[in-house]
C-alpha positions in Angstrom: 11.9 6.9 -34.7 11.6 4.7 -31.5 14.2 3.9 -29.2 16.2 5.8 -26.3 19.6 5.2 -28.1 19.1 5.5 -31.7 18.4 9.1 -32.5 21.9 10.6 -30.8 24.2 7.7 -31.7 23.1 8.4 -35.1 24.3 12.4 -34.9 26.3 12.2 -32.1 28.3 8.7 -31.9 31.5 9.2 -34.3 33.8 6.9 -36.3 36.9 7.3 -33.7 34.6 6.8 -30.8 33.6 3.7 -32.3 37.3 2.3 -33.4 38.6 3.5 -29.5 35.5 1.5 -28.0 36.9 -1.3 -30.3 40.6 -1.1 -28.7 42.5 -4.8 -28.3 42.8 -3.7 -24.6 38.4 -4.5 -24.3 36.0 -7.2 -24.6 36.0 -7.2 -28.6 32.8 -9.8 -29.2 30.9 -8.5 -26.1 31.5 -4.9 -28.0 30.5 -6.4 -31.4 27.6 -8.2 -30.1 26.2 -4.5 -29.2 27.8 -2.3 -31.7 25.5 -4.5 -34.0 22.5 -3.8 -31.7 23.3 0.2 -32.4 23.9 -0.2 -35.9 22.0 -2.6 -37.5 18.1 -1.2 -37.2 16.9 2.3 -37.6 13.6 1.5 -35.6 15.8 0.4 -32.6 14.9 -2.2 -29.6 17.2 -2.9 -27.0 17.0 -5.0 -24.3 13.5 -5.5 -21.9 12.8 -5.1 -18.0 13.7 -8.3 -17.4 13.8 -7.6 -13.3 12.2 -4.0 -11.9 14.7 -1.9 -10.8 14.5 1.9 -11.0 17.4 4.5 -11.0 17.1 6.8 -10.0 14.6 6.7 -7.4 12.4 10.2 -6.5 8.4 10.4 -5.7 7.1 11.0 -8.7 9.1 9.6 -11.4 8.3 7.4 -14.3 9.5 5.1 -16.8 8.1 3.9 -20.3 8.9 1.0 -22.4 8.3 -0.5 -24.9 8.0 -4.2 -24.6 7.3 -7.5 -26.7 3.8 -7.6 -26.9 2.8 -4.5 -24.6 3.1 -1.5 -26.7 3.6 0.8 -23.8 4.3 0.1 -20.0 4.5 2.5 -17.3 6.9 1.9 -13.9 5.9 5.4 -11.7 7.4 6.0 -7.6 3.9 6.7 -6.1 5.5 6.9 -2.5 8.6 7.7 -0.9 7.3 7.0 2.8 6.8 3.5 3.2 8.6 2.6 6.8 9.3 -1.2 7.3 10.9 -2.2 10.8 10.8 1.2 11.8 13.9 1.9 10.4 13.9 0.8 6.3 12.2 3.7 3.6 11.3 2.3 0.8 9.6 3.8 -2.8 7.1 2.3 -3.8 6.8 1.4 -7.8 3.9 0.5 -9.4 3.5 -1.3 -12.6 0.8 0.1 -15.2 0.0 -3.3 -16.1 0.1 -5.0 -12.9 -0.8 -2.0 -10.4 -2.3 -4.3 -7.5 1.6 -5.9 -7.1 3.9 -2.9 -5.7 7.4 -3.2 -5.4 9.4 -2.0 -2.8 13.2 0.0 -3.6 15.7 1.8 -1.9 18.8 3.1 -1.9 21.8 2.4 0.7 24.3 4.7 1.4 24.0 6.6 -1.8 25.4 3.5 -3.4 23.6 0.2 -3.3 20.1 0.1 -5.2 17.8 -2.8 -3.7 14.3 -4.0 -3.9 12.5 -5.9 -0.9 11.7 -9.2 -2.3 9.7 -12.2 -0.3 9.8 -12.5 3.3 11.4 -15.8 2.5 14.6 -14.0 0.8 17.4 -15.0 2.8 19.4 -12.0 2.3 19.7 -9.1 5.1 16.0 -7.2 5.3 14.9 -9.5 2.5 16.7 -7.2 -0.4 18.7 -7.9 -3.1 21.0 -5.4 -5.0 20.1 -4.8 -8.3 22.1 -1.6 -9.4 25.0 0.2 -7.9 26.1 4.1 -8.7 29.4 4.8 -10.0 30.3 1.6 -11.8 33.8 0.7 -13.8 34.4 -2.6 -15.7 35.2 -5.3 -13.7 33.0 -4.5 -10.6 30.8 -7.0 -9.6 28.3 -8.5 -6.9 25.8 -11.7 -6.2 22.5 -12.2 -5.3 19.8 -15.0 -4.4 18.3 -16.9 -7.1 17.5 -20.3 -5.5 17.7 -23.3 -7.4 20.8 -25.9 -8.2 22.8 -22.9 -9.0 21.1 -20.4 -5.8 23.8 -16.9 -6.8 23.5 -14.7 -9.6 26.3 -12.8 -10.4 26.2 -9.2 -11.8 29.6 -8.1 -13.6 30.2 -4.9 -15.6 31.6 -5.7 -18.7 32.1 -2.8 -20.3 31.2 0.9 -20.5 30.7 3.3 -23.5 30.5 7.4 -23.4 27.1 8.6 -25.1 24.9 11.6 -25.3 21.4 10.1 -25.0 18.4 12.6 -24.7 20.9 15.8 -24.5 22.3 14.3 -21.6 26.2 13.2 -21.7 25.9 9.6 -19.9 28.3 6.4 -19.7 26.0 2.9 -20.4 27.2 -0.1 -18.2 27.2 -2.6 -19.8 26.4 -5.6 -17.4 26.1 -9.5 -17.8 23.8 -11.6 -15.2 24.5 -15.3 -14.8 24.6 -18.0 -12.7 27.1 -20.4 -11.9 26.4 -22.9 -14.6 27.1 -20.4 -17.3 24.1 -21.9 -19.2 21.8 -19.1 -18.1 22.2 -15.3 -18.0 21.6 -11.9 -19.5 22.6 -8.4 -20.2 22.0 -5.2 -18.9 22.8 -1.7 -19.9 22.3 1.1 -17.5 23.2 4.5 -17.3 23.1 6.4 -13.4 21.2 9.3 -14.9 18.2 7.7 -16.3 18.7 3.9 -15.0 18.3 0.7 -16.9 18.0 1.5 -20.4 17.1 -1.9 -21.8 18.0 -5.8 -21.4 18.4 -8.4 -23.5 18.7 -12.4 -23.4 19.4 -15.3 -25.2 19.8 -13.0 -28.4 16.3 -11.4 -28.1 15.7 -7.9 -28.2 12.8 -7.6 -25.5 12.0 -3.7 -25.1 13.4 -0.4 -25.4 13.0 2.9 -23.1 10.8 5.1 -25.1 11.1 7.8 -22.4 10.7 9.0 -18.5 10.0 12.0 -16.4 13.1 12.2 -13.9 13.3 15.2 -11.2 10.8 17.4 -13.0 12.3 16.9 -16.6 10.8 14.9 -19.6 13.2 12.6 -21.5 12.5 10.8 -24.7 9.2 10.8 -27.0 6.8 12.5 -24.4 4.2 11.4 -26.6 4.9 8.3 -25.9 4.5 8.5 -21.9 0.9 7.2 -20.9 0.1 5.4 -18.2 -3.3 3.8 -16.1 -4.8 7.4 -15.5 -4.9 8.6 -19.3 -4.8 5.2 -21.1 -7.5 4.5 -22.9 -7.1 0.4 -24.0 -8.8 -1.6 -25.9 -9.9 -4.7 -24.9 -12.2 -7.1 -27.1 -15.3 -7.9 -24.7 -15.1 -5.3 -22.0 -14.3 -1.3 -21.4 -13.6 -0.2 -17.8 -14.2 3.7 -17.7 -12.5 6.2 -15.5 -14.3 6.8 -12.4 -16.0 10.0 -11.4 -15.4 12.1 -9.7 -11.8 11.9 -9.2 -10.3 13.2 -6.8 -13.0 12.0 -4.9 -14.2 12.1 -0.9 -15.5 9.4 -0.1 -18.3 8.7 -3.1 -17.3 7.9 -6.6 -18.9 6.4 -9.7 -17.0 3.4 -11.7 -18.4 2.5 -15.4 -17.9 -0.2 -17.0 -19.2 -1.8 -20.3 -20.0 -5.2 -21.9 -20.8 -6.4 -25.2 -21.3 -10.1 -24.2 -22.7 -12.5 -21.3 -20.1 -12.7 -19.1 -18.8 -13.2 -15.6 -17.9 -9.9 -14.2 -15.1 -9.4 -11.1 -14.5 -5.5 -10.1 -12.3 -5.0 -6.9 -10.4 -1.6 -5.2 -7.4 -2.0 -4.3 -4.7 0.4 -2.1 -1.2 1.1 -3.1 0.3 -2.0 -1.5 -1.9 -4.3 -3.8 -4.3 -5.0 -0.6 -7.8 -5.7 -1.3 -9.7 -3.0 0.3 -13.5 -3.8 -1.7 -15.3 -6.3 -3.8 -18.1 -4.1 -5.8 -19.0 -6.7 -8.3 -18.7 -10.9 -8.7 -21.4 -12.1 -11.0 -23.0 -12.9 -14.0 -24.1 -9.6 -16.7 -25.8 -9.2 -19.5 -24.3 -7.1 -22.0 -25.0 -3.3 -21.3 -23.5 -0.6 -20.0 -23.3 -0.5 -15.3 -22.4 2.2 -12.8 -21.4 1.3 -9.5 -20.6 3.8 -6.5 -17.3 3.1 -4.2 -17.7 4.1 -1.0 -14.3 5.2 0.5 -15.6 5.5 4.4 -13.1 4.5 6.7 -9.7 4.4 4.3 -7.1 7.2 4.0 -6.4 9.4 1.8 -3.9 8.2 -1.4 -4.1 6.2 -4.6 -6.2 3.5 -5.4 -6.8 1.1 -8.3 -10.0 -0.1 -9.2 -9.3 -3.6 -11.5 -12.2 -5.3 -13.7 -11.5 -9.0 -14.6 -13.2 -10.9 -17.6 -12.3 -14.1 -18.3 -8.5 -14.0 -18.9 -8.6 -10.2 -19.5 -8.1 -7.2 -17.1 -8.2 -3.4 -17.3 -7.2 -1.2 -14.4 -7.7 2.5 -13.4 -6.3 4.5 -11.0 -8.4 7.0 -9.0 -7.1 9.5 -5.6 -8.8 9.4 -2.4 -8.6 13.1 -1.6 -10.0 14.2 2.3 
């Protein structure tokens, strides 16, 4: 049974819950709309990562979902000592599918969640807000979109008292928009294990299928894989793990062919910085070992990314002096 909700509202979620969340004093169709999303499936999605934003944030957590066509995606805080401005800490967040583009979060004041967007964000240090702790319905706040309608606004619409995972939590419920009304989205988060799942336009994007917060597993552990263990398959092309990892400063990277092709294998560092080009040419098909020499670069995690045509696999490997 997939899905971060379905399991305990099943057993644990009763009729008079239900008819109190459905008092006249709340948002009856908002509640509807997602009483229907609980309800209605046994195999249940909610929601997808529409934006990255991770709650709550710790070296060494991760996240898991389960998205539209990527059957599992991994969001893991590599670092926790990122200094911008000599002043600003950030975490840094790395995508399983995307590893070479880091984000950058923080939290202000044990209250504000923000990431670090472009250096052309207009708002202070470049961030924008994307969760805040202790929510109630009604709070709200805007952010920078750009465009004919430049602020989104974030409003909680509602809240609902759950046990998900063993853990009693309250979901916020909480609709994005912009000022034209004619786009937005949904949102439900809980402070204990962050956004659980988003959904717009009607479509059911991805669901948490589990995450590894403060030492702790949550969800279907079997579930949790990431660039490191991940073996994927890919139609023309298999990118091995290198060996040895840890490694100082020699390594071995595999890779393997089954057609002609043009062949692109780059390292990067943990803020998606080029740090070597090992291959860019034409192969035959066939198995090929190169050596990455790490000579001159410091210690920490690195991705190694081989590019085919409009496919990509990417590996991660530790730099260990």
């Amino acid at each position: 049974m997939n899905g971060f909700l379905i399991y305990r509202v099943k057993y644990q979620f009763s009729l008079s819950d239900l008819f109190n969340f459905l008092s006249p004093h709340h948002n009856f169709i908002k509640k509807i709309f997602f009483i229907c999303f609980l309800f209605t499936v046994y195999n249940l999605e909610i929601f997808s990562q529409y934006e990255l934003g991770m709650v709550p944030l710790k070296e060494g957590n991760f996240w898991v979902y389960k998205e539209l066509h990527i059957p599992r995606k991994k969001y893991t805080i590599v670092s926790d000592s990122l200094i911008i401005n000599d002043s600003l800490r950030y975490y840094i967040i790395i995508d399983s599918e995307y590893p070479s583009n880091p984000a950058l979060m923080r939290l202000i004041k044990d209250e504000s969640y923000v990431r670090r967007l472009g250096e052309d964000y207009p708002e202070p240090n470049h961030e924008a807000i994307y969760y805040k702790n202790n929510l109630k319905v009604g709070d709200s706040w805007s952010s920078y979109k750009g465009g004919v309608y430049p602020l989104i606004y974030y409003t909680v619409m509602d809240t609902l008292a759950l046990n998900i995972w063993g853990k009693d939590v309250t979901v916020k419920f909480i609709t994005i928009t912009d000022s034209s009304g004619l786009w937005g989205f949904d949102q439900a988060w809980t402070d204990e294990f962050g956004l659980m799942g988003e959904n717009e336009a009607g479509w059911i994007l991805s669901t948490l299928l589990g995450c590894y917060l403060d030492g702790i597993v949550y969800g279907d552990t079997n579930m949790v894989v990431g660039v490191d263990d991940e073996i994927k398959p890919v139609n023309n092309f298999f990118l091995y793990q290198n060996y040895p990892n840890p490694f100082n400063p020699m390594t071995t990277i595999q890779y393997e062919i089954i057609k002609t092709d043009f062949i692109d294998l780059r390292v990067y560092n943990i803020l998606g910085k080029e740090v070597a080009l090992l291959v860019k040419e034409e192969k035959l098909p066939g198995l090929y070992s190169i050596e990455f020499n790490a000579r001159g670069l410091p210690s920490g995690v690195y991705f190694y990314e081989l590019r085919i045509g409009g496919q990509r696999q990417t590996r991660k490997m530790i730099l260990f002096r």
